[in-house]
N, C-alpha and C positions, 0 to 999 in steps of 0.2 A: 688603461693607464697604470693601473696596482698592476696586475698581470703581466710580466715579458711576454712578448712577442713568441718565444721561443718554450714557453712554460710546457711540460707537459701534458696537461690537461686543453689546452689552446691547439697540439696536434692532434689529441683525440677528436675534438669535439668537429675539425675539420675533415677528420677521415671518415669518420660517416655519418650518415642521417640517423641519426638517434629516433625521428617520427613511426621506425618501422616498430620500434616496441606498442606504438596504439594499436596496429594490426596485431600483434601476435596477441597482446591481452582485452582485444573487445570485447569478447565475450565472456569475460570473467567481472564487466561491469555492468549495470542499469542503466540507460540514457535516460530517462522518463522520469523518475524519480528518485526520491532519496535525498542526504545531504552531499553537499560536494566533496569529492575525496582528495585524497594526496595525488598528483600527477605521477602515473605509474613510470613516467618519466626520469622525475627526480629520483622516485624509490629506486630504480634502478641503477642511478647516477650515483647515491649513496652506498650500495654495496660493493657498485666500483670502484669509489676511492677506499672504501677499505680493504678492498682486494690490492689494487693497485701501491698502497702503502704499508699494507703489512699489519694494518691496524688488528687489532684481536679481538674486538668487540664492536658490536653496534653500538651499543654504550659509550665507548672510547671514539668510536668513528663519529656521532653525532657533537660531544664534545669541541670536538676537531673541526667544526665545521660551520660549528659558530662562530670561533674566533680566526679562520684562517676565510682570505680575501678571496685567494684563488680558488678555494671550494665553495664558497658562497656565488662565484663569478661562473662557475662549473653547473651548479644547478639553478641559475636564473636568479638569486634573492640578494636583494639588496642588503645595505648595512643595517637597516632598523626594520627588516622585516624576521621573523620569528620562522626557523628552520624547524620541520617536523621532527617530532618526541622519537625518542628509539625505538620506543615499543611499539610505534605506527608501523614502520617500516619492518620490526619482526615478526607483528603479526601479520602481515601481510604477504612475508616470505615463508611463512611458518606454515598459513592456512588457505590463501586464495592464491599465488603462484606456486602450482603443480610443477611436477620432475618433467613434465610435458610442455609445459611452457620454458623452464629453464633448459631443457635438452633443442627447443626452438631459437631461443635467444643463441644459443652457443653456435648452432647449423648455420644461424643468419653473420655472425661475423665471420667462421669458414668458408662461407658465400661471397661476400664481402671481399676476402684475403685472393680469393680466388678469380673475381672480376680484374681483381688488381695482377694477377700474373706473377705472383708470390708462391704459388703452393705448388709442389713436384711430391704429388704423391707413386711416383713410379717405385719408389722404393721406401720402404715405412718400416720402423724402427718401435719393436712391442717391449714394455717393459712394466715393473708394477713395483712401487712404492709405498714404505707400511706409515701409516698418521697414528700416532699414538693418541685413544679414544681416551675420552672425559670421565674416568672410571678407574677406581678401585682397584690394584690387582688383589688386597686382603680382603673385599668383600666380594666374595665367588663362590659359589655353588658347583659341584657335581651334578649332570645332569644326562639322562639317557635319552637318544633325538634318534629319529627312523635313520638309516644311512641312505642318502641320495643316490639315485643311478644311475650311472654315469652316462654324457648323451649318445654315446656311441655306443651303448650297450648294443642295442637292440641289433646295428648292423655286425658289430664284432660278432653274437652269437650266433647270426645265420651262417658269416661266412668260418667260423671254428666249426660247424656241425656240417657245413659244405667239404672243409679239409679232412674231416675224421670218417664221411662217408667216401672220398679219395682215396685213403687208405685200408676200405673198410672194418671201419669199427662204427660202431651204434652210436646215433644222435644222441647228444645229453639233454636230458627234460630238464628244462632249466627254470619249466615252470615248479618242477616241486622243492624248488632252492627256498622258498616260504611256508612250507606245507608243515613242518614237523614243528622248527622254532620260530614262526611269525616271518613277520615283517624285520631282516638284518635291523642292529640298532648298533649306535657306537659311545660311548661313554665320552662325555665334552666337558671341560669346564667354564662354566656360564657366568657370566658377574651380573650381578645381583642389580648395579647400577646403570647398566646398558647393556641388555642381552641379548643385543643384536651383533657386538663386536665381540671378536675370537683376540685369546692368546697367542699374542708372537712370542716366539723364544728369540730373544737378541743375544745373539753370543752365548756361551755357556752357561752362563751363570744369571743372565737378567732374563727378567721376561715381564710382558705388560698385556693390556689387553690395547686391541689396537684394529686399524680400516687399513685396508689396500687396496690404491688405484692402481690399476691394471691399464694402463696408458700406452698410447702409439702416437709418432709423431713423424712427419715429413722430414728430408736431409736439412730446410732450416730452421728446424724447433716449433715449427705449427703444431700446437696438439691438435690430432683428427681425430680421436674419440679417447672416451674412458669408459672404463665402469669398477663401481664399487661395492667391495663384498667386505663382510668378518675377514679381520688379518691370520686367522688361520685355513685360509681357502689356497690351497694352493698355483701356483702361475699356470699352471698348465689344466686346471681343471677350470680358470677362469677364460682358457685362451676365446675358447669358441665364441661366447659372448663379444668379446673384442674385434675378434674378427668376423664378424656379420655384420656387424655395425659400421665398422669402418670400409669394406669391399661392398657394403651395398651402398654406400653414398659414392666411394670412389672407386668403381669399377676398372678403371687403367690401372691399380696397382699391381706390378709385374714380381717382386721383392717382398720376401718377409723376412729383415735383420733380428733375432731373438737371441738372449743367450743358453746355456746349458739347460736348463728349468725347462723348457717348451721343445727339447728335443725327444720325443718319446713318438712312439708308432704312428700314433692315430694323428699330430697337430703334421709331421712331417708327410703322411699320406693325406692328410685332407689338403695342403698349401701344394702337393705337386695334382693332385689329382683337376685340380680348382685352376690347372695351367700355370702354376706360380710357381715360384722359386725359393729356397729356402736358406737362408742364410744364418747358420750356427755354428760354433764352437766345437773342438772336440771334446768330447767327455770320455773321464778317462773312466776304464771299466772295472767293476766290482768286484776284482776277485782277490782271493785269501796272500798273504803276502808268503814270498820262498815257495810258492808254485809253479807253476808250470804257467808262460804267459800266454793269454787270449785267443792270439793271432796263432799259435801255432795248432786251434783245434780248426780245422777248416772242412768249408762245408761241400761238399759233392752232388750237385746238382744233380744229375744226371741219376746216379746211382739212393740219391735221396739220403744220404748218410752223412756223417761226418769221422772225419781223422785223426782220430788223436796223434801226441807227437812221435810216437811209436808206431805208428803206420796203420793203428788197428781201426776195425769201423765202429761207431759206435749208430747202431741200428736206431730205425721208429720202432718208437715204443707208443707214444697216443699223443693226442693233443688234448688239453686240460682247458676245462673254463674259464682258467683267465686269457688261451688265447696263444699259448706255448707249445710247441712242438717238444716236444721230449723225446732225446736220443742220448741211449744207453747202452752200453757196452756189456761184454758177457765175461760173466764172475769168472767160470774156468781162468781165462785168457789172460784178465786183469790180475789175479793173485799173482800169479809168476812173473809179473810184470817189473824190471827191476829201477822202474823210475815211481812204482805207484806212492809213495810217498810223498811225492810232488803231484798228484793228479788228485787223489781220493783218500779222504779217511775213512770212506765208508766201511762198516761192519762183513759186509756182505762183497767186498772189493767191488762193487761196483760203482763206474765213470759217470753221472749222468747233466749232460748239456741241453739247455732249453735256450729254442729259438723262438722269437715272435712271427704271429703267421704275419703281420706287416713288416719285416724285419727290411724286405728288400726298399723299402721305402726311408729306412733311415740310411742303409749303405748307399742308397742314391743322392742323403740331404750329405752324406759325406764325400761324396766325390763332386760333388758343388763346391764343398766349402775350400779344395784343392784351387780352385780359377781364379785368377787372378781378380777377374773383375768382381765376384762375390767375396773375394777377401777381404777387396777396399772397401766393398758397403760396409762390411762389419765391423770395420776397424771405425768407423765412423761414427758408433755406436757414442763413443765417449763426449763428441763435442755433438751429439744431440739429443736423444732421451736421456743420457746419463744428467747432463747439462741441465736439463726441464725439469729433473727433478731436482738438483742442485740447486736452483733460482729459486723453485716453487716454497724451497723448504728454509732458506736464509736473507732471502729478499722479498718473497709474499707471504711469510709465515705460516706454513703446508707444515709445520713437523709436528702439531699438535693440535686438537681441536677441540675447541668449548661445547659441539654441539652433539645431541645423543640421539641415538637410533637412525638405521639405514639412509632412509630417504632422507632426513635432514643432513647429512652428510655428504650425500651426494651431489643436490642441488648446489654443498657449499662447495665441494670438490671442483664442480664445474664451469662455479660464476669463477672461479681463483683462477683455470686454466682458461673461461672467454675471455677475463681480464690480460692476460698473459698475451695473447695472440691477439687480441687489440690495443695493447701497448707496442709489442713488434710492428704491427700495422700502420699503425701512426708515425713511429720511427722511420720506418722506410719510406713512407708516402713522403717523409717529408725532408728525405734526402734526394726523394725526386728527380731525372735530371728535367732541364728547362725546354727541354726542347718534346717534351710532350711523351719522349718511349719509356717503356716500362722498363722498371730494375733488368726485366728478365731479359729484354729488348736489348736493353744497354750493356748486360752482360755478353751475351752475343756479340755484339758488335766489337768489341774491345777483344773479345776470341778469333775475331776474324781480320782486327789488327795490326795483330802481335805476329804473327808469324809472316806480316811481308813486313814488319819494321824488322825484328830480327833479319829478314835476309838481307835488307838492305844495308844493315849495319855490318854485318858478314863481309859483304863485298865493298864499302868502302876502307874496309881494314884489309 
């Protein structure tokens, strides 16, 4: 009677069976004894509507739910019954629902979405958005941290010591890379108040400490996974993590739309080698400005060389540990050279160009991004993860967070994006057509039409 018909909490609570949250958290209760708890239920119901509304606190959000009819009608309690304390529900998110249980909860409404004939993960759109963390940027520390290595090391170095016994030159021991000065280390600066989140530099002049979700989403804004690292981890060094997660639940996806950030050797040879397709940007290339441009040093297969724009070869010289073919030109030839002011400042006039041994792997993601059909995914990029995170950050209050250290950040990252994709869920459940087919069903159908109502119009004209 309080409640419209049409309320939004009234389409949630019809789109799905809320009872699966007792399976996913039984075993984190006692049946036998003890006093009786909060309905993991409600608890649950409560960080939805504060996801759902934008609320900022548990604090604010229990406020809220005292006096308002339709969140009381949402979690079962009447007008004179007594709504659970904040700090029930925080601790309880804080210390007995695990990133395991909330990465469950999230699986089960993409489950959900997907019975429903809503999710076209054929083509999946990766991107990563920075939350500014609950922390100091004046109270931070200097700090020196081992440097992680990278997960592809280990295949890069076999097949760079495969390329340089190709050419023969000597495998590099890449075990004595630690022998003289330790363990690599890299100098970070750490805040003092949460030293789990990294310094973003925003723009020139600002900078904060800050999380980034590294997010992927379907052509209609389903988020199909996240994950959250320190805001100074780069896009491309979080790719991997994102895509495991997401190609091992949805195995049909054919597409990966990313922008510039994820175009490098290793993300472009692991998405074609994995049978996928890669969908990126051009990125324009690094060189010195009033040179001589890119494209006219070209590479000669066959002869294993490349051309500078003076016709000359610029030989193998070796391939270097991070994985670069080095081709160099010969000083005699280059000094007389009456363009070297445009190629080389070097001392010794010598040209020298480095190729990635994966290189053919990105010249491949860039004659993809020439097809028509891989252009229009990417163009698409703007009305769907651009969009996710758009909402997430002005309509679910994503741009900043109250909460400190990794895992609590995550869990919160993830309940904000199940909330998201069960608010879409509910939406469309319940524009429904009557006649019992799915959106996707009905979309179909209305495809198949259009084009004899067109002809028929055609010919009575």
């Amino acid at each position: 009677m309080f409640v419209p018909e049409d309320h939004l909490l009234r389409k949630i609570d019809n789109a799905v069976d809320f009872s699966r949250i007792y399976e996913i958290v039984s075993d984190l209760y006692c049946h036998d004894n003890g006093r009786p708890s909060v309905d993991p239920v409600v608890l649950f119901k409560i960080v939805l509507i504060q996801h759902l509304y934008g609320l900022p606190s548990l604090r604010r959000t229990s406020e809220e739910i005292q006096m308002n009819i339709a969140y009381r009608w949402f979690l079962g309690y009447t007008l004179n019954e007594n709504t659970p304390h904040f700090s029930t529900v925080s601790y309880n998110f804080k210390h007995r629902f695990t990133e395991e249980v909330i990465e469950e909860v999230f699986g089960w409404i993409l489950t959900e979405i997907e019975k429903a004939g809503y999710l076209s993960p054929e083509a999946i759109f990766v991107d990563g958005t920075h939350i500014k963390a609950n922390a100091n940027i004046r109270k931070a520390i200097k700090k020196e941290i081992p440097q992680a290595a990278k997960r592809y090391e280990e295949e890069l170095r076999r097949e760079i010591n495969e390329d340089r016994a190709k050419h023969g030159k000597k495998p590099i021991d890449f075990d004595d890379d630690g022998k003289n000065g330790g363990t690599p280390v890299k100098e970070v600066t750490q805040s003092v108040t949460d030293p789990e989140s990294g310094v973003f530099h925003k723009g020139e002049h600002k900078k904060c400490f800050a999380y980034e979700a590294h997010t992927a989403c379907d052509k209609h804004g389903f988020i199909l996974g996240t994950v959250v690292t320190p805001g100074n981890v780069h896009d491309s060094v979080a790719f991997d993590d994102v895509y495991d997660s997401v190609t091992e639940r949805f195995p049909e996806i054919q597409v990966i739309a990313a922008d510039s950030a994820y175009k490098t050797p290793w993300i472009c040879k692991r998405i074609i080698d994995d049978g996928r397709i890669p969908s990126m940007p051009y990125v324009r290339p690094k060189t010195k400005d009033g040179g001589h441009e890119w494209w006219k040093y070209v590479y000669d297969e066959y002869y294993d060389c490349i051309l500078c724009p003076e016709y000359r070869a610029l030989h193998y010289a070796t391939t270097n540990r991070h994985g670069y073919r080095e081709y160099k030109s010969r000083s005699y030839i280059c000094e007389k050279c009456p363009t070297i002011h445009l190629c080389t400042e070097n001392a010794k006039h010598e040209k020298t160009v480095a190729q990635h041994i994966w290189n053919n792997y990105v010249e491949l993601a860039e004659d993809y991004r020439h097809t028509p059909e891989i252009k229009a995914i990417y163009e698409k990029r703007k009305e769907t993860i651009e969009r996710c995170f758009g909402d997430a950050k002005e309509k679910y209050g994503m741009r900043y967070t109250q909460y400190r250290g990794l895992a609590q950040v995550t869990k919160w990252v993830k309940l904000k994006f199940a909330a998201m994709n069960l608010k879409k869920l509910a939406l469309w459940k319940a524009k429904k057509p009557s006649d019992g087919l799915t959106f996707q069903h009905f979309s179909q159908y209305l495809a198949f039409l259009f084009p004899i109502f067109k002809k028929a119009v055609s010919a009575s004209c």
